[in-house]
C-alpha positions in Angstrom: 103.9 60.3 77.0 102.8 57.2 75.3 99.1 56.3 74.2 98.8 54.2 77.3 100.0 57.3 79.9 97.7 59.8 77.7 94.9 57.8 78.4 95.7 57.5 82.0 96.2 61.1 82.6 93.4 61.7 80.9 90.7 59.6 82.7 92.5 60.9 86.0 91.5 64.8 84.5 87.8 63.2 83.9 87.7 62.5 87.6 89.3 65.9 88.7 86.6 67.7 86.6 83.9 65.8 87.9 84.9 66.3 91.9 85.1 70.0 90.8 81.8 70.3 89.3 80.0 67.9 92.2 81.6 70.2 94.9 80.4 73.4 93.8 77.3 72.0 94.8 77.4 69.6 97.3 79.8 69.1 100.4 82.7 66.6 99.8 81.6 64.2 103.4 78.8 63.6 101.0 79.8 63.1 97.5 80.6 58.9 96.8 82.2 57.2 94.8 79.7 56.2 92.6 78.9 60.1 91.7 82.3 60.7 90.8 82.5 58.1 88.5 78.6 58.5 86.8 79.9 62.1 86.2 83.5 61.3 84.8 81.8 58.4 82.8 84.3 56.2 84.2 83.2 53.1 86.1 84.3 52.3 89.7 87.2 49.7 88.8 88.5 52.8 87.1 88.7 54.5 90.1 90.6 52.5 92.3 92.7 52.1 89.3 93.8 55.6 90.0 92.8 56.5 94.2 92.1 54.5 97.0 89.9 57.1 98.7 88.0 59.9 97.9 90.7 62.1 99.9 93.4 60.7 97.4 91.2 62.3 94.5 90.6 65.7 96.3 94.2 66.2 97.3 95.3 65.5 93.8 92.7 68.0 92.2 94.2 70.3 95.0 97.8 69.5 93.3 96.4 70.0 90.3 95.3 73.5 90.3 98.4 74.4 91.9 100.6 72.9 89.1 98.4 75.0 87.1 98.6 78.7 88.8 103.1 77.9 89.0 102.7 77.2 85.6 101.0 80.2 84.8 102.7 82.6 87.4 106.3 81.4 86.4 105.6 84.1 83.1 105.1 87.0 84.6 106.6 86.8 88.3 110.3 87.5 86.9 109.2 91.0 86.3 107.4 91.2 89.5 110.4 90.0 91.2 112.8 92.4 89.8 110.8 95.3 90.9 110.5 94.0 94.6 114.5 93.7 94.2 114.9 97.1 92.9 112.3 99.3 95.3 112.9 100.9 98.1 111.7 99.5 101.3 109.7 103.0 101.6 107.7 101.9 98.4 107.2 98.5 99.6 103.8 97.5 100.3 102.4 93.7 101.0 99.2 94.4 98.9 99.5 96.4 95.4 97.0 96.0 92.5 100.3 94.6 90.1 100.8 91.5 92.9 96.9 90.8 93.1 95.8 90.8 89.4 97.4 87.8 88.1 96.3 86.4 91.5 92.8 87.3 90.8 92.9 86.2 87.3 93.5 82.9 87.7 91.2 82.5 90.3 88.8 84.0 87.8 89.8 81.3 85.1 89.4 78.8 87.5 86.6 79.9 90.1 85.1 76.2 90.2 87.5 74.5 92.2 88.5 77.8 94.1 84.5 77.8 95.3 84.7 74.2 96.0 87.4 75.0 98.4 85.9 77.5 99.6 82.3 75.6 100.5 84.6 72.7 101.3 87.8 73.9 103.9 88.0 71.2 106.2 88.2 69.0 103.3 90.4 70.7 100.3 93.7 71.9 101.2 93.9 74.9 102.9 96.9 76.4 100.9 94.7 76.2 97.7 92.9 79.2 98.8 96.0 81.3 99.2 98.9 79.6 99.4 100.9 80.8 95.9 99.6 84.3 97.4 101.7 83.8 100.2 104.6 81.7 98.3 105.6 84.2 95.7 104.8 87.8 97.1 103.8 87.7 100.7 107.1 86.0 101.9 109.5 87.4 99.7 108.4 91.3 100.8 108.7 90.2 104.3 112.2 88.8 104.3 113.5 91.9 102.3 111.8 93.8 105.6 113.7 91.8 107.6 110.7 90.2 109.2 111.9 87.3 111.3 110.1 84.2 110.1 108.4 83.5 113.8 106.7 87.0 113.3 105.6 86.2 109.6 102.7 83.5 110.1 100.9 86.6 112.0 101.7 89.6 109.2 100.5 87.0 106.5 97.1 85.9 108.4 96.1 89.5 108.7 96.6 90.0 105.3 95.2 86.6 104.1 91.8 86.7 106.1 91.1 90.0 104.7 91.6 89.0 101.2 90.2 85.8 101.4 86.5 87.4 102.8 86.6 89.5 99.5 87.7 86.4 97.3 84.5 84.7 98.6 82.3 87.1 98.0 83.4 87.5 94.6 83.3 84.1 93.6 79.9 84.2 95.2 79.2 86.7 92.9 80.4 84.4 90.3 83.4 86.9 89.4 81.3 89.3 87.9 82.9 92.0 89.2 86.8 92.8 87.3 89.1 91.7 88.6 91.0 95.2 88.5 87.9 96.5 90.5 88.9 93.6 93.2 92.3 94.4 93.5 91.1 98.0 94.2 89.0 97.2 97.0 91.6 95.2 98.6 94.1 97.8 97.8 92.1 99.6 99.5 91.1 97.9 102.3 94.8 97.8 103.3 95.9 101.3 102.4 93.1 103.8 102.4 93.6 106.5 99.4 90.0 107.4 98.9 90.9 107.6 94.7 90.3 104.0 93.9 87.3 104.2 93.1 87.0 107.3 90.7 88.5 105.2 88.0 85.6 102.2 88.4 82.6 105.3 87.8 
């Protein structure tokens, strides 16, 4: 990357920052232009340098996060796929504490943007909420169960909606909570034990 693109990328991460920071508190129909770039400390020619819209800006924050969580999962989901290769389908479970807790984590590391989409759904892309969930553990579980893929937007909405209520909450609470204590409660949630919660006391 050459001076020029570093600078480019680099007034485009200003302006991601600043929509992240604006959302947590204010709905994205309302947020302008002009706010965007008085927070970035970029001025509007800038802008439409880099979007045409607002939209453009949000969707590539979106994108953004994304690239981030692949980035970040592509260490540590060889091991995880191994042992969803090797179990037995009698072990098998959609929802385990080792699948959540790099989930969680990042969410942690990044709750801003996750409770702008949150506050914001019509407006950020849904997937951001749970769509590398879905991509690298829901969906590879249910095709080793066979599941047809007609029957595996319902499994995955069950799931999702459950997890995401608890996600909100949590970010609500400003992740202040672990994020091992989360993954119990969901754990939970899903598959009753009634032992989770000896080891949080």
């Amino acid at each position: 990357m050459n001076r020029s693109e570093s600078k480019y990328f680099n007034t485009a991460l200003k302006m991601d920052e600043a929509l992240i920071s604006l959302l947590e508190n204010k709905d994205l129909e309302y947020i302008t232009i002009k706010e965007i770039c008085e927070k970035a400390g970029v001025n509007r020619s800038t802008f439409y340098l880099h979007y045409e819209t607002v939209a453009e800006l949000v969707n590539e924050t979106a994108e953004t996060v994304n690239e981030r969580f692949t980035a970040y999962f592509t260490q540590i989901k060889r091991n995880i796929f191994e042992k969803l290769g090797e179990q037995e389908l009698s072990d098998l479970v959609l929802i385990t504490e080792e699948y959540l807790l790099p989930y969680l984590q990042f969410i942690k590391d990044n709750q801003k943007i996750y409770r702008a989409a949150f506050r914001n759904p019509a407006g950020m892309q849904s997937h951001m909420r749970y769509g590398n969930l879905k991509k690298y553990i829901l969906i590879p579980i249910l095709e080793r169960f066979g599941v047809p893929p007609e029957y595996r937007e319902y499994y995955i909405s069950y799931y999702i909606e459950g997890i995401a209520a608890v996600i909100r909450v949590w970010l609500g609470r400003n992740c202040e909570d672990s994020t091992e204590m989360i993954a119990a409660v969901i754990e939970e949630c899903v598959r009753p034990k009634g032992h989770k919660y000896d080891r949080e006391k």
